[in-house]
C-alpha positions, 0 to 999 in steps of 0.5 A: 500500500502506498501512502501518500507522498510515495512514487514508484518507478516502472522497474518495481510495478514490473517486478510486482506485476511478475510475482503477482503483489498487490499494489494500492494508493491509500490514503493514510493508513489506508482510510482511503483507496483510490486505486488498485491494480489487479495484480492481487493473489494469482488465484480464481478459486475465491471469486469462482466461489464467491460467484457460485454463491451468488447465483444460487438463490438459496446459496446467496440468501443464506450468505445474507443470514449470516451477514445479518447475524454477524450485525445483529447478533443472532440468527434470524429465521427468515429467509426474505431479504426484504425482511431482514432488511426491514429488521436490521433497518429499525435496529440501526435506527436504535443504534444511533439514538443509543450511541448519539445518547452515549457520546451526548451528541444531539440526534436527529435521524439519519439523512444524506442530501447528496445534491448538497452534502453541505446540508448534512447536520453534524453527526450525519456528516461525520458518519458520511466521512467515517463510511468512506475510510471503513468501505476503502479498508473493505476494498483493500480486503476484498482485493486481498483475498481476490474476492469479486466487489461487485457481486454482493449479497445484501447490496446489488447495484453499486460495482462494489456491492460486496465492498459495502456488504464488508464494510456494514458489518464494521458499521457498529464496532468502527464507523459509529464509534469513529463518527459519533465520537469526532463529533462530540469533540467537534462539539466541545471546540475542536477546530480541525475539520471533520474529515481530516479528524475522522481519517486520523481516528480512524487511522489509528483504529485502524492500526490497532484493532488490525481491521484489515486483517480481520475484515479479510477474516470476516469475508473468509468466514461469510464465504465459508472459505475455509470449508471450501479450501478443504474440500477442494484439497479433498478433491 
């Protein structure tokens, strides 16, 4: 990963490409990813899983199931996306209330205005920055482990689907935390802006809970990875 300030020369991006390294521009401490090219694991027995998944309905909904119960803390019996979008939906509501209560930051529900993000209340902007550092550890895990972005299994439009899918279920241990606590110190006087406040907590975060690692962790255990390298070595 290369940080800002860093160059590198066509000798070291032929001698990466040769032994198939990834290389990344991030931001600092990875809370951002702009680029990446693929020159990630010289295998495609994660994606080709990952894709046989997706397009096996009951496969994908049960990959959904775990997901929700990683973010909610059990295993729900239903098997409709809709519902358990439902569900997670009026749970997050209650999260926010709680933490905004925790960190005493006034709350008055989750909105994002994109045509003028300006507009956005504190703590609702502050969330916004702390999603982009969270979702750009994800893509780097993601690529790490040669994982397909755009085939998610809660999100589906967007082209980093399973990026996002990744990044929620570090929304309540990091983004939140991350977010309601730089507001609360916006609050008491802190004059540096947000962003740059919430790419340095978070940075720090980052480095010592190791959150690439275990996001990396986290998509082999939702993809049941280790399962799948058994038995194929079996085979």
């Amino acid at each position: 990963m290369l940080g800002p300030g860093s160059s590198v020369t066509h000798d070291a991006l032929r001698l990466l490409a040769r032994h198939g390294t990834l290389l990344a521009a991030v931001g600092e401490d990875g809370v951002r990813t702009y680029t990446a090219p693929p020159l990630g694991p010289d295998r495609s027995d994660v994606a080709r899983h990952q894709a046989r998944l997706w397009a096996d309905q009951r496969l994908r909904i049960e990959v959904a199931r775990r997901m929700y119960a990683r973010r909610l803390g059990e295993i729900l019996p239903h098997r409709n996306l809709d519902v358990l979008r439902g569900i997670e939906g009026a749970r997050a509501k209650k999260t926010y209330q709680l933490l905004a209560q925790q960190y005493g930051v006034e709350w008055q529900g989750r909105r994002f205005d994109r045509t003028d993000p300006s507009r956005n209340d504190l703590p609702n902007n502050a969330i916004n920055h702390a999603s982009v550092t969270v979702q750009a550890a994800a893509a780097l895990a993601v690529q790490a482990v040669g994982a397909l972005p755009q085939l998610g299994f809660i999100h589906e439009d967007s082209g980093q689907s399973f990026v996002l899918d990744i990044a929620d279920l570090f929304r309540d241990q990091i983004t939140l935390p991350v977010a309601f606590s730089v507001a609360k110190d916006t609050l008491s006087g802190a004059d540096e802006p947000i962003d740059r406040q919430v790419r340095r907590l978070a940075a720090r975060i980052f480095r010592q809970r190791s959150v690439i690692a275990s996001m990396i962790d986290t998509i082999k255990d939702m993809l049941q990875l280790g399962d799948h390298d058994a038995n194929d070595s079996d085979r």
